[in-house]
TIMIGU-452921 format. One record per residue: residue number from 1; residue in one letter; chain; x, y, z of N, C-alpha, C in turn. Coordinates in nm, 3 decimals. Layout:
<rs>
+-----+----+----+---------+---------+---------+---------+---------+---------+---------+---------+---------+
!   i ! aa ! ch !     n.x !     n.y !     n.z !    ca.x !    ca.y !    ca.z !     c.x !     c.y !     c.z !
+-----+----+----+---------+---------+---------+---------+---------+---------+---------+---------+---------+
! NUM !  a !  A !       X !       Y !       Z !       X !       Y !       Z !       X !       Y !       Z !
...
+-----+----+----+---------+---------+---------+---------+---------+---------+---------+---------+---------+
</rs>
This chain:
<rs>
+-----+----+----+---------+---------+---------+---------+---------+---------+---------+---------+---------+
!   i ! aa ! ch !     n.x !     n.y !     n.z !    ca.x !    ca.y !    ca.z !     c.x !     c.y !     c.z !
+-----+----+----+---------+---------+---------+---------+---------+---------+---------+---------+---------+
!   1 !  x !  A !  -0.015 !   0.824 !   1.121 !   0.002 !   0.946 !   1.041 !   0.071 !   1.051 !   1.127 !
!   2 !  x !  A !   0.172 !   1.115 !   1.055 !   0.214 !   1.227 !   1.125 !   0.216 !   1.375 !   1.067 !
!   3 !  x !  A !   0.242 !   1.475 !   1.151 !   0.197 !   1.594 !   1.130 !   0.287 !   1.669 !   1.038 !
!   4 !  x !  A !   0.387 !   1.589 !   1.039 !   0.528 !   1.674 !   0.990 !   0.512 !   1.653 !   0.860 !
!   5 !  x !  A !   0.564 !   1.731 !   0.735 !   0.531 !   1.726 !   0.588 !   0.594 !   1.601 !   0.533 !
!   6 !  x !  A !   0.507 !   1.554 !   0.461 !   0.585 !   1.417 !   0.393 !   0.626 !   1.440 !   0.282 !
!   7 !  x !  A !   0.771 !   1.409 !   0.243 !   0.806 !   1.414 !   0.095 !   0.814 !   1.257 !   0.040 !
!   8 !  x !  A !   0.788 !   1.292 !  -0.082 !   0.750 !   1.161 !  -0.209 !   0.913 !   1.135 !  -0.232 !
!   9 !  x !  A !   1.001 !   1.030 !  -0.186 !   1.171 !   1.006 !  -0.307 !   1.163 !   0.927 !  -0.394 !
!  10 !  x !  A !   1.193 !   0.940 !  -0.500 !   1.204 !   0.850 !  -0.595 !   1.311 !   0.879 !  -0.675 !
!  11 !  x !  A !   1.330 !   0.759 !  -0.777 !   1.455 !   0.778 !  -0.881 !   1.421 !   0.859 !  -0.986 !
!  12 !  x !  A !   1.499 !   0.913 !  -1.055 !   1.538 !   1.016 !  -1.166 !   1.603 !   0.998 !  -1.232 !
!  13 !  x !  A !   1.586 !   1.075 !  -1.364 !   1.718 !   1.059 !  -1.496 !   1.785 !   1.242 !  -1.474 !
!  14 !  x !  A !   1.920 !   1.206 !  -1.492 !   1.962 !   1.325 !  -1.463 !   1.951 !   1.456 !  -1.544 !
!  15 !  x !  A !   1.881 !   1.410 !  -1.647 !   1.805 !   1.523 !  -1.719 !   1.629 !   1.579 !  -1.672 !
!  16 !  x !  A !   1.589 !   1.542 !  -1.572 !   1.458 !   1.550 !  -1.528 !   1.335 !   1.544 !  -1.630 !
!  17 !  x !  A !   1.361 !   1.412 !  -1.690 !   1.248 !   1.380 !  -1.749 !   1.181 !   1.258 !  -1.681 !
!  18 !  x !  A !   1.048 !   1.371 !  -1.593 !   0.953 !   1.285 !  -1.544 !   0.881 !   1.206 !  -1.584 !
!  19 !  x !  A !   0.899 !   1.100 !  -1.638 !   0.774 !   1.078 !  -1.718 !   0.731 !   0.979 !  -1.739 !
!  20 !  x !  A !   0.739 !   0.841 !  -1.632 !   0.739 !   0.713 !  -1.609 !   0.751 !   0.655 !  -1.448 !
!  21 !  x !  A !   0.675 !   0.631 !  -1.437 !   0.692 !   0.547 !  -1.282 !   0.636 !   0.617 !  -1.182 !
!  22 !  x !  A !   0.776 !   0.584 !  -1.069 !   0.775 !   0.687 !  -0.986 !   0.737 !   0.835 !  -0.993 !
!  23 !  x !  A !   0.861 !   0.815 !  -1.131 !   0.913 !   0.986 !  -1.135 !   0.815 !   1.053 !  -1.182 !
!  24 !  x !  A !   0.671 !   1.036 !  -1.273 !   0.557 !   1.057 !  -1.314 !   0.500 !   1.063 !  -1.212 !
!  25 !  x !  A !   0.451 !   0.965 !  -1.117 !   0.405 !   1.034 !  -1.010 !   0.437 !   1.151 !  -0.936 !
!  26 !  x !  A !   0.542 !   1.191 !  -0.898 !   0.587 !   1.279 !  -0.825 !   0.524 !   1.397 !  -0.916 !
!  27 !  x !  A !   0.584 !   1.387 !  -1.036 !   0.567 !   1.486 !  -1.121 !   0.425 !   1.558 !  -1.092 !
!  28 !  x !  A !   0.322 !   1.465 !  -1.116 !   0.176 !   1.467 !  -1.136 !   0.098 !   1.489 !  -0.969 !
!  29 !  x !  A !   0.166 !   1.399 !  -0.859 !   0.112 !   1.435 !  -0.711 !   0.164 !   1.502 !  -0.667 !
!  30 !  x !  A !   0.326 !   1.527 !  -0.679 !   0.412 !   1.624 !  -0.575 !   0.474 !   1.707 !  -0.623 !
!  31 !  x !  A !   0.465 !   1.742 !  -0.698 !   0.528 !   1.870 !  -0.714 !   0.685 !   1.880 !  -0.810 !
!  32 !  x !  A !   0.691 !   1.753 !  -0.883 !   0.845 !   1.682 !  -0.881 !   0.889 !   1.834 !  -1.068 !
!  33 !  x !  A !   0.984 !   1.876 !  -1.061 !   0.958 !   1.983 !  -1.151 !   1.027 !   1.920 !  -1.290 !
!  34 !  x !  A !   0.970 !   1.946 !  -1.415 !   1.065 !   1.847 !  -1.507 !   1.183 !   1.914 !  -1.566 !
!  35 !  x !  A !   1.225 !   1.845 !  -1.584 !   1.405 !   1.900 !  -1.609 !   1.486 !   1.949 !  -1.478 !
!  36 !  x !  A !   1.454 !   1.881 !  -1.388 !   1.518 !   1.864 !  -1.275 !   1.496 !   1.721 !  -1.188 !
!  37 !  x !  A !   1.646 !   1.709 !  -1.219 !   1.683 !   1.567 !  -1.207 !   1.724 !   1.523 !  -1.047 !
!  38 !  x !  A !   1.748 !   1.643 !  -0.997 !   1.803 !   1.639 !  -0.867 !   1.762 !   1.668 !  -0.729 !
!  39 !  x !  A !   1.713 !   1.635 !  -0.603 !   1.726 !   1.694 !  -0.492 !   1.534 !   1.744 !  -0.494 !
!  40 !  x !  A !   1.539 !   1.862 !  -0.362 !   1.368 !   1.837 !  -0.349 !   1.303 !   1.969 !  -0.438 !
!  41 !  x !  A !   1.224 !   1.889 !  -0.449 !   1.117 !   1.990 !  -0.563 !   0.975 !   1.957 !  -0.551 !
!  42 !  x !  A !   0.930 !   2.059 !  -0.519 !   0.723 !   2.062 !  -0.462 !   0.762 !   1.932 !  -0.309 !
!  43 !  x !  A !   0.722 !   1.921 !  -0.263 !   0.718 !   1.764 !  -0.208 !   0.717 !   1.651 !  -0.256 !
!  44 !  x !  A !   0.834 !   1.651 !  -0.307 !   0.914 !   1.520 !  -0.360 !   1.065 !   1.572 !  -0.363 !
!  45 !  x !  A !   1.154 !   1.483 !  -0.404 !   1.305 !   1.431 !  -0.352 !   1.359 !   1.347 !  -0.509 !
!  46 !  x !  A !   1.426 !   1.398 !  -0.574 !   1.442 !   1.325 !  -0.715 !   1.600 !   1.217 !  -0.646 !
!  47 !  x !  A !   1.609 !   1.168 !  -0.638 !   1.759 !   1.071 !  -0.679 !   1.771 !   0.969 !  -0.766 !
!  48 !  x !  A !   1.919 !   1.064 !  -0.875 !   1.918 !   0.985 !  -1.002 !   1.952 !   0.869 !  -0.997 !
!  49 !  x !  A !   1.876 !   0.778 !  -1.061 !   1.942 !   0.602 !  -1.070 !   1.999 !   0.617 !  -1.258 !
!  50 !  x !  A !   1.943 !   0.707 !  -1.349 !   1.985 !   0.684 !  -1.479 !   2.061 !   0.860 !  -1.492 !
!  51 !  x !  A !   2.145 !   0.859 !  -1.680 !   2.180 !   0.972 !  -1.677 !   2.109 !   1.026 !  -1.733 !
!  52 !  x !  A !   2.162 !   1.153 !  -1.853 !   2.076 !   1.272 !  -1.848 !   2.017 !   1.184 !  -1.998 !
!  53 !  x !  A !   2.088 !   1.128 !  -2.074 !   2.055 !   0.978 !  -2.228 !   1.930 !   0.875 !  -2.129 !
!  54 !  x !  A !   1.905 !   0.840 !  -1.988 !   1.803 !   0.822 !  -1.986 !   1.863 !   0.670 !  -1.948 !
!  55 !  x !  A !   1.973 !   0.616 !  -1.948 !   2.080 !   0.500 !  -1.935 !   2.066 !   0.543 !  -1.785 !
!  56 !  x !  A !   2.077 !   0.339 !  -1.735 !   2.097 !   0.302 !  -1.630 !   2.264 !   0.353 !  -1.543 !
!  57 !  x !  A !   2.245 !   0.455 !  -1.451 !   2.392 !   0.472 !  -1.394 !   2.410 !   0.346 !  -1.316 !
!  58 !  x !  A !   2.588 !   0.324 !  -1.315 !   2.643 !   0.253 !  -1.267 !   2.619 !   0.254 !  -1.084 !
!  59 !  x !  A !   2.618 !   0.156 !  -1.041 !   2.585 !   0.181 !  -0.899 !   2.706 !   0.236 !  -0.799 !
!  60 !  x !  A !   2.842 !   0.264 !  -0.849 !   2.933 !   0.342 !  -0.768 !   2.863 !   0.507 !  -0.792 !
!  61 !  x !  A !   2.831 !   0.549 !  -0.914 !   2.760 !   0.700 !  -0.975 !   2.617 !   0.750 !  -0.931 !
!  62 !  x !  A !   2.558 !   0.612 !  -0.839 !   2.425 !   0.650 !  -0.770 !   2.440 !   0.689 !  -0.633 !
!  63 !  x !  A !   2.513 !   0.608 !  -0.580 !   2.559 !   0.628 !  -0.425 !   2.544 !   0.786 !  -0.397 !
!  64 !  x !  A !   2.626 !   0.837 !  -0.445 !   2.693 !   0.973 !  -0.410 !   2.533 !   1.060 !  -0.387 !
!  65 !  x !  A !   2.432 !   1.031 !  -0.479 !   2.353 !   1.090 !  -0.457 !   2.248 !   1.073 !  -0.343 !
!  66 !  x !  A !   2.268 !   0.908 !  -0.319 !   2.183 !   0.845 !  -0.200 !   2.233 !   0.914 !  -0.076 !
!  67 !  x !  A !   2.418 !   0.932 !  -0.098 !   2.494 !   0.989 !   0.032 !   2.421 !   1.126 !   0.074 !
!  68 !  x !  A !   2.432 !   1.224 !  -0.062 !   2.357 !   1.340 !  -0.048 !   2.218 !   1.330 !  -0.006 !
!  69 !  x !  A !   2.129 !   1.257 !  -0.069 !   1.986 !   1.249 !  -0.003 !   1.956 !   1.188 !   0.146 !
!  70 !  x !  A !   2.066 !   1.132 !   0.203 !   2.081 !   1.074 !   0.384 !   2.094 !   1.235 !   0.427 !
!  71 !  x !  A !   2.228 !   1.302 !   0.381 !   2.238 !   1.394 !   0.446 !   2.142 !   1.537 !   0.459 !
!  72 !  x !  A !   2.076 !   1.570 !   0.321 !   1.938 !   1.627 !   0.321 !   1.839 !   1.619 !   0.472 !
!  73 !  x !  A !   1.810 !   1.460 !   0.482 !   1.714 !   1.403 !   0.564 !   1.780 !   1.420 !   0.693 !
!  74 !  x !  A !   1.839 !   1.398 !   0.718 !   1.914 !   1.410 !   0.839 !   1.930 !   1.590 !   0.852 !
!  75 !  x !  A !   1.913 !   1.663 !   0.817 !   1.959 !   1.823 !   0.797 !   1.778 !   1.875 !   0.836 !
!  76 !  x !  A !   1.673 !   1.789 !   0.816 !   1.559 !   1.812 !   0.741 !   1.478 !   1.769 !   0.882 !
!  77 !  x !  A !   1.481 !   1.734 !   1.009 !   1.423 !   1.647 !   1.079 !   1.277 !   1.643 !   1.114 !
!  78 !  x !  A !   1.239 !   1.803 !   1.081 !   1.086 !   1.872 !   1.016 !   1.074 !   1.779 !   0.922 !
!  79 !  x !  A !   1.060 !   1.723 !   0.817 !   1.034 !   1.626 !   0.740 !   1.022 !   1.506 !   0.747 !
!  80 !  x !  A !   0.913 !   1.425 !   0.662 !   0.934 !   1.297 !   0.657 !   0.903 !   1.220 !   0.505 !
!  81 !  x !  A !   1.024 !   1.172 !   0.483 !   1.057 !   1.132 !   0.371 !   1.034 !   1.030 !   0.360 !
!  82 !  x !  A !   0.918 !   0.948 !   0.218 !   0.858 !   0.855 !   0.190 !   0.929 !   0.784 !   0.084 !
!  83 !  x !  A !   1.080 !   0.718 !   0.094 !   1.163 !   0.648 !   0.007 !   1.067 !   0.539 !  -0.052 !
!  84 !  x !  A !   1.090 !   0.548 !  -0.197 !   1.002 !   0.423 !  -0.293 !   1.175 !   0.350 !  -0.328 !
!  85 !  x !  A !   1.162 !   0.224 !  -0.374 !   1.248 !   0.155 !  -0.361 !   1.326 !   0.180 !  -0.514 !
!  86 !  x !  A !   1.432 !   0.331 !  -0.490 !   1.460 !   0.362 !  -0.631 !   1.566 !   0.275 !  -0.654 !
!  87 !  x !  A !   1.563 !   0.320 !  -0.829 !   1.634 !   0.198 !  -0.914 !   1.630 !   0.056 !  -0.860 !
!  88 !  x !  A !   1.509 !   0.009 !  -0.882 !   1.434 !  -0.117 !  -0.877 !   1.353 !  -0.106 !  -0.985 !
!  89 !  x !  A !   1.290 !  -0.038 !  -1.010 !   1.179 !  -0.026 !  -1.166 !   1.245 !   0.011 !  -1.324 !
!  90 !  x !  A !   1.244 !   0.094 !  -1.339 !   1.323 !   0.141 !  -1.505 !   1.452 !   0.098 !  -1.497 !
!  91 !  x !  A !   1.511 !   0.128 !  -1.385 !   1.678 !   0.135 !  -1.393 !   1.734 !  -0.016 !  -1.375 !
!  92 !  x !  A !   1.624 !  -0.073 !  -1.305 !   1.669 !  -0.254 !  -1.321 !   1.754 !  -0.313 !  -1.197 !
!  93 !  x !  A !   1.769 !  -0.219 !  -1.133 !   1.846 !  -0.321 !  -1.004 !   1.711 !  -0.354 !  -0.926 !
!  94 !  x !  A !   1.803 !  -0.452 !  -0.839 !   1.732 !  -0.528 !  -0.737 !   1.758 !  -0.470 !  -0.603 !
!  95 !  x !  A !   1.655 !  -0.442 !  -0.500 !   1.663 !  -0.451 !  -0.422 !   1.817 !  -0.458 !  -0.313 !
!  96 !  x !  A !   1.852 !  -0.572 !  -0.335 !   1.960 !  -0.621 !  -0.238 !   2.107 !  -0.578 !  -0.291 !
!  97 !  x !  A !   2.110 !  -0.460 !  -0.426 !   2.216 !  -0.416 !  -0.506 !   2.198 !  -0.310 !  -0.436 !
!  98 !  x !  A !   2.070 !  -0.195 !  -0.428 !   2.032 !  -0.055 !  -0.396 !   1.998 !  -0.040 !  -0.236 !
!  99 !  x !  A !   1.961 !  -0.139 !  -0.167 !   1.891 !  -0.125 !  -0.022 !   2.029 !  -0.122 !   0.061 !
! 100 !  x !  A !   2.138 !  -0.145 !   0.046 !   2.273 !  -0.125 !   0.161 !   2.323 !  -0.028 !   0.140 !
! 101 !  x !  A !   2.274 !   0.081 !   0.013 !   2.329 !   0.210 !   0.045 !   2.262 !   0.268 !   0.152 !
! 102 !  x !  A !   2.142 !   0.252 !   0.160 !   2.059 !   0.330 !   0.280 !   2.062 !   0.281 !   0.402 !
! 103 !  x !  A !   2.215 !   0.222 !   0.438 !   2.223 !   0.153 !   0.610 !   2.177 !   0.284 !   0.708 !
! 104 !  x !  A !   2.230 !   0.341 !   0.654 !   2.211 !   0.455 !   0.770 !   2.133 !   0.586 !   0.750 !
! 105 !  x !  A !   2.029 !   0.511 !   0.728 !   1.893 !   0.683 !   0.704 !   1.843 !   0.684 !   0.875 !
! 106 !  x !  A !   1.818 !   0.786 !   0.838 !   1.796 !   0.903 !   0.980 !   1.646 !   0.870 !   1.021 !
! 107 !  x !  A !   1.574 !   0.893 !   1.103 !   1.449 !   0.798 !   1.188 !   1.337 !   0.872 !   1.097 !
! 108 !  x !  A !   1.371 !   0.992 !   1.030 !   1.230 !   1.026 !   0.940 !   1.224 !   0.995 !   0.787 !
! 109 !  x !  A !   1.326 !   0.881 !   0.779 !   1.265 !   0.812 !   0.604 !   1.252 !   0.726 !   0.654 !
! 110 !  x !  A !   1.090 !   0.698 !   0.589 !   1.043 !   0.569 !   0.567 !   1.075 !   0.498 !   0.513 !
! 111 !  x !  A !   1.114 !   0.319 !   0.483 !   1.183 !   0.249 !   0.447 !   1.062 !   0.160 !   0.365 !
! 112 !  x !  A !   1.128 !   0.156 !   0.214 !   1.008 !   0.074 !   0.139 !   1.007 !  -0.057 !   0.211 !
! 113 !  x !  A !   0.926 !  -0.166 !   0.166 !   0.922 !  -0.327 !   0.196 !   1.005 !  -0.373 !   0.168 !
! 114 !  x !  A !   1.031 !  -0.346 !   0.030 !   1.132 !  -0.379 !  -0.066 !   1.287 !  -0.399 !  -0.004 !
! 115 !  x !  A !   1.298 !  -0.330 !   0.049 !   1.480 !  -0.277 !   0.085 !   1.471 !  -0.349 !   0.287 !
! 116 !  x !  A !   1.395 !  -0.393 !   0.322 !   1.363 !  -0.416 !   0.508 !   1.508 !  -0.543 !   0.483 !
! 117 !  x !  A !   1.448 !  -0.656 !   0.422 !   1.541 !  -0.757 !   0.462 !   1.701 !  -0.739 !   0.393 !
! 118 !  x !  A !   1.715 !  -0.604 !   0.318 !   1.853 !  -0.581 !   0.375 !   1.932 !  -0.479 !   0.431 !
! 119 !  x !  A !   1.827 !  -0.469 !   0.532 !   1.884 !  -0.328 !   0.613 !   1.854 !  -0.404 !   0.743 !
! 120 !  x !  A !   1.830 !  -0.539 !   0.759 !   1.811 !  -0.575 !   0.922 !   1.915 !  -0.567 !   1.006 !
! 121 !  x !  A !   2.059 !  -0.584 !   0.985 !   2.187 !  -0.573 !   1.055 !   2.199 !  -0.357 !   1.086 !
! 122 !  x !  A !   2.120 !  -0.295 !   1.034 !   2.181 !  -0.151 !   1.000 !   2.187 !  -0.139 !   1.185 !
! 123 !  x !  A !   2.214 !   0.001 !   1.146 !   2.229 !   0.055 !   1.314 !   2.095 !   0.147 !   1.323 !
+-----+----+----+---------+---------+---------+---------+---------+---------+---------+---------+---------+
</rs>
């Protein structure tokens, strides 16, 4: 356990309707605010895997936000960010589609189980 504040990440619809999964949790333990689809709110971290219709985004249209949520964490080093293995649950990807965007997260996100065997080559 560490001392530094932990934030909850999970996936989002870009209309911030919490209200399933992950994103229910956050909602309900951390602070996650509804109708905000994006970025940190209470202690939690929204990144959208669907749009604001609640539809699975394309995985070139998720990246950008994973890019933004590396650089957050990396900006953030007071923090420690508890990544759940988004868009794997509602949004339907697998693992080994979503886990090589996160080659390069910064030493304070935690890395689900889910995403380990394909981030073993990362740096």
């Amino acid at each position: 356990m560490t001392d530094k504040t932990s934030i909850f990440v999970f996936g989002s619809n870009l209309a911030g309707r919490h209200g399933k999964g992950a994103a229910l949790f956050a909602r309900q333990k951390h602070g996650a605010i509804y109708g905000q689809g994006t970025g940190l709110q209470g202690s939690s971290y929204a990144i959208p895997t669907k749009d604001r219709n609640v539809k699975t985004l394309p995985l070139e249209a998720i990246r950008p936000h994973v890019e933004r949520f590396c650089r957050f964490a990396r900006e953030h080093p007071d923090l420690t960010f508890q990544l759940t293995p988004i868009g794997c649950g509602l949004a339907g990807y697998k693992p080994s589609q979503i886990a090589p965007m996160f080659i390069r997260l910064p030493s304070n996100v935690e890395i689900p189980p889910e995403f380990l065997p394909y981030l073993n080559d990362a740096e």
